[in-house]
C-alpha positions in Angstrom: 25.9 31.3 -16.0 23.0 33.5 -17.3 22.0 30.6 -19.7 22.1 28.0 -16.8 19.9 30.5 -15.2 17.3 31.1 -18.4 17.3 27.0 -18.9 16.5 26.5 -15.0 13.6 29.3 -15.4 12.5 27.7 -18.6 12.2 24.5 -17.0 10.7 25.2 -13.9 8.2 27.3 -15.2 7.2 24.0 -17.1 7.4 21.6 -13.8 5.2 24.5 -12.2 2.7 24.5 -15.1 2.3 20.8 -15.9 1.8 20.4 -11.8 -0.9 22.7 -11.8 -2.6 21.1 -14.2 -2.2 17.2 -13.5 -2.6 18.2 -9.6 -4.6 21.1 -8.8 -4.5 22.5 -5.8 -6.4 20.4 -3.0 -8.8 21.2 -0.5 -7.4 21.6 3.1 -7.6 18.0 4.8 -9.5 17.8 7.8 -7.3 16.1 10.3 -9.8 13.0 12.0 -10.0 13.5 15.8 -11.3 10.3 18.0 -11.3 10.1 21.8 -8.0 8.9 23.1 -8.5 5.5 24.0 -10.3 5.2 20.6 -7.9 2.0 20.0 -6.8 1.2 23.4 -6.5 -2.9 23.5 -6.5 -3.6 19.9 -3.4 -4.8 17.9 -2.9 -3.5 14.6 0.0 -4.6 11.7 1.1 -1.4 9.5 3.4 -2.5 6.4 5.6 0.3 5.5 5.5 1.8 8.6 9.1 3.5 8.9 8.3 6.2 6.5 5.7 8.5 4.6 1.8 7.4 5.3 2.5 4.1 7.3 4.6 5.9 9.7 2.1 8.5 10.2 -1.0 6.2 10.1 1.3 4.5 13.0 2.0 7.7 15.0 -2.1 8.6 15.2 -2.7 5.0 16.0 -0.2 5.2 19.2 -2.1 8.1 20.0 -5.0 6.4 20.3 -3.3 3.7 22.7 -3.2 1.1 20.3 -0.7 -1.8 20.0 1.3 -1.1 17.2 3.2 -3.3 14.6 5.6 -1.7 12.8 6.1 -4.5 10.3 9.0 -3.3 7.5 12.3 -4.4 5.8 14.5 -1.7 7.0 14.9 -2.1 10.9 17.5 0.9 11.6 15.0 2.8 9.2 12.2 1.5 11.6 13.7 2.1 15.1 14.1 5.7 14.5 11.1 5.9 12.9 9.2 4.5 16.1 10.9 6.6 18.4 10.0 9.9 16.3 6.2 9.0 17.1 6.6 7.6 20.3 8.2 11.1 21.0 5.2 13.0 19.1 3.0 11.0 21.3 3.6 12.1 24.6 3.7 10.5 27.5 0.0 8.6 27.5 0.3 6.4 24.2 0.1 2.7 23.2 3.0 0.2 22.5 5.1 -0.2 19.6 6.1 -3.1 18.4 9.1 -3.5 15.7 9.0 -6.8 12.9 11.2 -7.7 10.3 9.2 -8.0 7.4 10.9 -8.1 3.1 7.4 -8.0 1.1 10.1 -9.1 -2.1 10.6 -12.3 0.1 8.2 -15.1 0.4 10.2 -16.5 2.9 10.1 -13.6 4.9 6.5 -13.2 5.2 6.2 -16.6 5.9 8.7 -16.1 9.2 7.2 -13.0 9.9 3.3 -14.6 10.1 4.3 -17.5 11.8 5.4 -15.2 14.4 2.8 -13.4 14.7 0.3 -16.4 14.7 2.4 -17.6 17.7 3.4 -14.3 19.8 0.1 -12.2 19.2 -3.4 -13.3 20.4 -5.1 -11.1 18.3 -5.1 -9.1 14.8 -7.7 -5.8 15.2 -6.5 -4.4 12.3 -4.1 -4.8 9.0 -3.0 -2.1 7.0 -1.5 -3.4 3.9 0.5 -0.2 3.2 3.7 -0.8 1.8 4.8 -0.3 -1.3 7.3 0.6 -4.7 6.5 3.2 -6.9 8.4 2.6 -10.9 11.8 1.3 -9.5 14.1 0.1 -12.4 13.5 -3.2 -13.6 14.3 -6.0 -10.9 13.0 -9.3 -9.3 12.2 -10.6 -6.1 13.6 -13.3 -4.1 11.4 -15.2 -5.7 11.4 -13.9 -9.1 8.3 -11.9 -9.9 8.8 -8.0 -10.9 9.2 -6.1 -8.1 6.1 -3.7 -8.1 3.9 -6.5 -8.6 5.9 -8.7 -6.4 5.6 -6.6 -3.2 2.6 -4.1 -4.1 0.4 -7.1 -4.3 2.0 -11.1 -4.4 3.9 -10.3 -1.0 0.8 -8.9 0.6 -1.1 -11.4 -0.6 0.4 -13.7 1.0 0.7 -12.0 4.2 -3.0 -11.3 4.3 -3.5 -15.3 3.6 -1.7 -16.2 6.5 -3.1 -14.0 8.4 -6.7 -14.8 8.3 -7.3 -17.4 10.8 -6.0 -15.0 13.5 -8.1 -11.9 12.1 -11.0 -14.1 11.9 -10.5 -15.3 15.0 -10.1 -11.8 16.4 -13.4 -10.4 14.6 -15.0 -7.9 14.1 -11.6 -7.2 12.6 -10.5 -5.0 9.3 -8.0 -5.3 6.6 -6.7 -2.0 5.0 -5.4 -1.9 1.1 -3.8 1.4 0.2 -4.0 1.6 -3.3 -4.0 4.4 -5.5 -6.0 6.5 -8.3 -3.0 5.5 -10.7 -5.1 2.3 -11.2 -6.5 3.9 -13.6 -4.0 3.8 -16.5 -3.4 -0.1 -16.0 -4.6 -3.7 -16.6 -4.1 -7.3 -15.6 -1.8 -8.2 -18.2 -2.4 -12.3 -17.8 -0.5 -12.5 -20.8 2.9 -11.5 -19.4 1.7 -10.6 -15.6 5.8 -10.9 -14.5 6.5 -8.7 -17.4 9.3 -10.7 -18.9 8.6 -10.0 -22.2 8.3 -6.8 -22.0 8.9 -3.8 -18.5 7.1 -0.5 -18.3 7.5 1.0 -14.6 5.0 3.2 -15.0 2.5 0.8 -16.2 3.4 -1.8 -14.0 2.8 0.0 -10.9 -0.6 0.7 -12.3 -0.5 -3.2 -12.7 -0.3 -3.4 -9.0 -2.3 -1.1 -7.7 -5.4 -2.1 -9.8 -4.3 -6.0 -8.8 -4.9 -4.1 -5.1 -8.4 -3.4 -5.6 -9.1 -6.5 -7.2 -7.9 -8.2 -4.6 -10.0 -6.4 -1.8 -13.1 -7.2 -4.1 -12.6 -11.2 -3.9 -11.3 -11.1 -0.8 -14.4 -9.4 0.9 -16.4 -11.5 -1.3 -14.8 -15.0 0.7 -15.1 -13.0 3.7 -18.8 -12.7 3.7 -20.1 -14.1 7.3 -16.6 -14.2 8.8 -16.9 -10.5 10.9 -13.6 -9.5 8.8 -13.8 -6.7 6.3 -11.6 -5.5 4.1 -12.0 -2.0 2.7 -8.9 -0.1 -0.2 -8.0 3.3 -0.7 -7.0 5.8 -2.8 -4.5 8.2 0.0 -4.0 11.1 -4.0 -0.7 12.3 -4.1 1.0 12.8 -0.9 4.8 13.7 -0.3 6.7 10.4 0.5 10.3 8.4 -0.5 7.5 6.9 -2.8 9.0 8.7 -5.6 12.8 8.1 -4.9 13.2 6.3 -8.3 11.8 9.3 -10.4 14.3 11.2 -12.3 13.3 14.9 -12.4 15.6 16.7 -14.1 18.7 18.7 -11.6 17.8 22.0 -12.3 14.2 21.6 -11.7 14.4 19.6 -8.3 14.1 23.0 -6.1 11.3 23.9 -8.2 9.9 20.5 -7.8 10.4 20.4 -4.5 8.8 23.5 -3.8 5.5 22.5 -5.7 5.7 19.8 -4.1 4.5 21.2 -1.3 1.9 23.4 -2.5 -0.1 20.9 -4.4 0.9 17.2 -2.5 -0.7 16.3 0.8 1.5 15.6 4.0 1.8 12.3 5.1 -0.2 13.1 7.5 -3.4 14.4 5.4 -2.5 11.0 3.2 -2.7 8.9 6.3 -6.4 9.9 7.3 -8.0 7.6 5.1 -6.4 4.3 6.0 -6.8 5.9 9.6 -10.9 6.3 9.0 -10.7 2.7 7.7 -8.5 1.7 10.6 -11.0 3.4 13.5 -14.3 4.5 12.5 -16.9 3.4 13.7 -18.8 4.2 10.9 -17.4 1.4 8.3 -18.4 -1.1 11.0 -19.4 -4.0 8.6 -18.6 -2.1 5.6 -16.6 -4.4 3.1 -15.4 -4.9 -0.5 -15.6 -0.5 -1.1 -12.9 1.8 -1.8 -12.1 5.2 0.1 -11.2 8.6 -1.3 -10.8 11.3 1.7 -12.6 9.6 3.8 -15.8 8.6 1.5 -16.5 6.2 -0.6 -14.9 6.1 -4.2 -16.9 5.4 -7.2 -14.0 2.8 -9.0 -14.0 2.0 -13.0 -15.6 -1.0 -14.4 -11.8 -2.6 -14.6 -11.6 -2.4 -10.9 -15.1 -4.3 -10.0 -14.8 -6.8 -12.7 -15.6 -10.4 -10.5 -14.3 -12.5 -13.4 -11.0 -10.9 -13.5 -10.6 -10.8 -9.6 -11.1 -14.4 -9.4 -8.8 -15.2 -12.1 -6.1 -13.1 -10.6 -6.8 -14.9 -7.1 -6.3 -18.2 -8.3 -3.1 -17.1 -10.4 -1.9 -15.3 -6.8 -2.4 -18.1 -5.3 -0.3 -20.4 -7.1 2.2 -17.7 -7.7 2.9 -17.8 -3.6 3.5 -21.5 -3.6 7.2 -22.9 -3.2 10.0 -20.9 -5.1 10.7 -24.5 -7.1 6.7 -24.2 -8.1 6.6 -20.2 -9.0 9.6 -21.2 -11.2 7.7 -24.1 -12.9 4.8 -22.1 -13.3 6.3 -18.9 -14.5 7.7 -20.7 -17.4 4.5 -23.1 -18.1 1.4 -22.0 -17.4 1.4 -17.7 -18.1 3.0 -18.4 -21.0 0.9 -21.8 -22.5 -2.3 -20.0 -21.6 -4.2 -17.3 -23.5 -5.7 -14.8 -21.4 -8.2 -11.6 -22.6 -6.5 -8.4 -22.0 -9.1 -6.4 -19.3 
């Protein structure tokens, strides 16, 4: 017993240390505040947005009378989930709306678009939020690796059929929630599935820089439309994100309990994609990236034009027909040389 008791000490004095110093301690977030009908008459699409930032990105957005997709894979998850905020809400709020969407299925979000593009008349806003954070190796429906599959291939896809109705709809937004762990990746065009070889870790750094790339090509085709599309960085906030960490069973408590000293709510992680979502002062703004609400200086990997067309054109054939992907998967990113970035 005592040694179970030294060990646990031992180990979550470690957790506590090595939190400290990978995240120090942030400064108190300052919780946006817009008149109430801020959002009343416009539609907006949140991925992801039974849980963690999306659902509370969704809850301020009701509050501000908007119309409110709830677009995720989990229903049961996402019809409590929408009565928890319409609850928080109170009585004068905007309308919820609850869609079926699988991000890890290209069939899906072709189903779910082409309802949209029939049943809505407008798109205000889309807030590409959903995500996987360095689940075990699988595939998609379609066979890419997951992180990549649904951090960026499934919302690409989404946001491409899409566009006619945003455009249509403008001056419209498009919201990519990234994150700073962009940093410790690259577009690997040699092996961008990761068949040869899977590191979960890296390849959710994969996806997340393949976020920002996309929302720099994207706002570049965008020009003279009246859409923009804006990413961000929410830092570390406490969500499910994590579910597929292991942390060790005698340092959970400790864990947990740092946890909430040193990561932001969902709440304080949702006021970023909510500034993007709202303010009137990125009106026109396009092809940036957000930090707390300001603009994020990015690393020359993230703004590199050559590399964000090149992984454009390789989305886009990528989201073609499952018999294609198959075809190309095994032809073209591995009969091609491509520069490491």
């Amino acid at each position: 017993m005592y040694s179970a008791v030294l060990i646990a000490a031992v180990v979550g004095g470690g957790v506590l240390l090595l939190m400290r110093r990978l995240f120090p301690r942030q400064k108190a977030v300052q919780l946006l505040r817009y008149p109430a009908n801020t959002m009343r008459g416009k539609t907006v699409i949140v991925t992801g947005a039974n849980s963690g930032i999306g659902k509370a990105v969704a809850g301020e957005l009701l509050k501000l009378h908007a119309r409110v997709i709830m677009a995720c894979r989990d229903l049961q998850s996402a019809e409590e989930a929408a009565r928890e905020i319409q609850k928080e809400a109170g009585q004068e709020q905007g309308e919820v709306v609850i869609k079926h969407l699988d991000l890890a299925s290209l069939a899906s979000v072709r189903r779910f678009c082409e309802e949209i593009n029939k049943e809505e008349p407008k798109i205000d806003v889309l807030i590409n939020n959903a995500g996987v954070y360095q689940c075990p190796y699988t595939k998609t429906e379609d066979g890419f690796e997951m992180q990549l599959g649904v951090n960026h291939l499934g919302h690409f896809l989404l946001t491409h059929l899409l566009l006619d109705l945003l455009k249509t709809s403008a001056p419209s937004r498009i919201v990519v929630v990234s994150s700073k762990l962009y940093k410790y990746g690259h577009i690997n065009f040699d092996d961008l599935n990761s068949e040869a070889k899977y590191d979960k870790a890296f390849c959710y750094s994969q996806s997340k820089l393949a976020n920002l790339l996309f929302t720099l090509e994207l706002a570049k085709q965008l020009q003279g439309s009246g859409v923009t599309v804006n990413a961000l960085t929410p830092g570390i906030v406490r969500t499910r994100l994590g579910r597929h960490v292991q942390i060790p069973f005698l340092a959970k408590p400790l864990f947990n309990l740092a946890s909430m000293v040193f990561f932001k709510s969902p709440l304080e992680g949702a006021q970023t994609p909510l500034y993007l979502a709202c303010s009137p002062e990125v009106e026109g703004v396009s092809g940036k990236c957000f930090a707390n609400c300001e603009e994020e200086e990015l690393m020359a990997k993230a703004v590199d034009e050559q590399a964000a067309k090149k992984l454009w054109d390789i989305s886009r054939r990528m989201n073609k027909s499952p018999e294609k992907n198959l075809k190309y998967r095994k032809t073209h990113l591995h009969s091609e040389t491509h520069p490491r970035l």
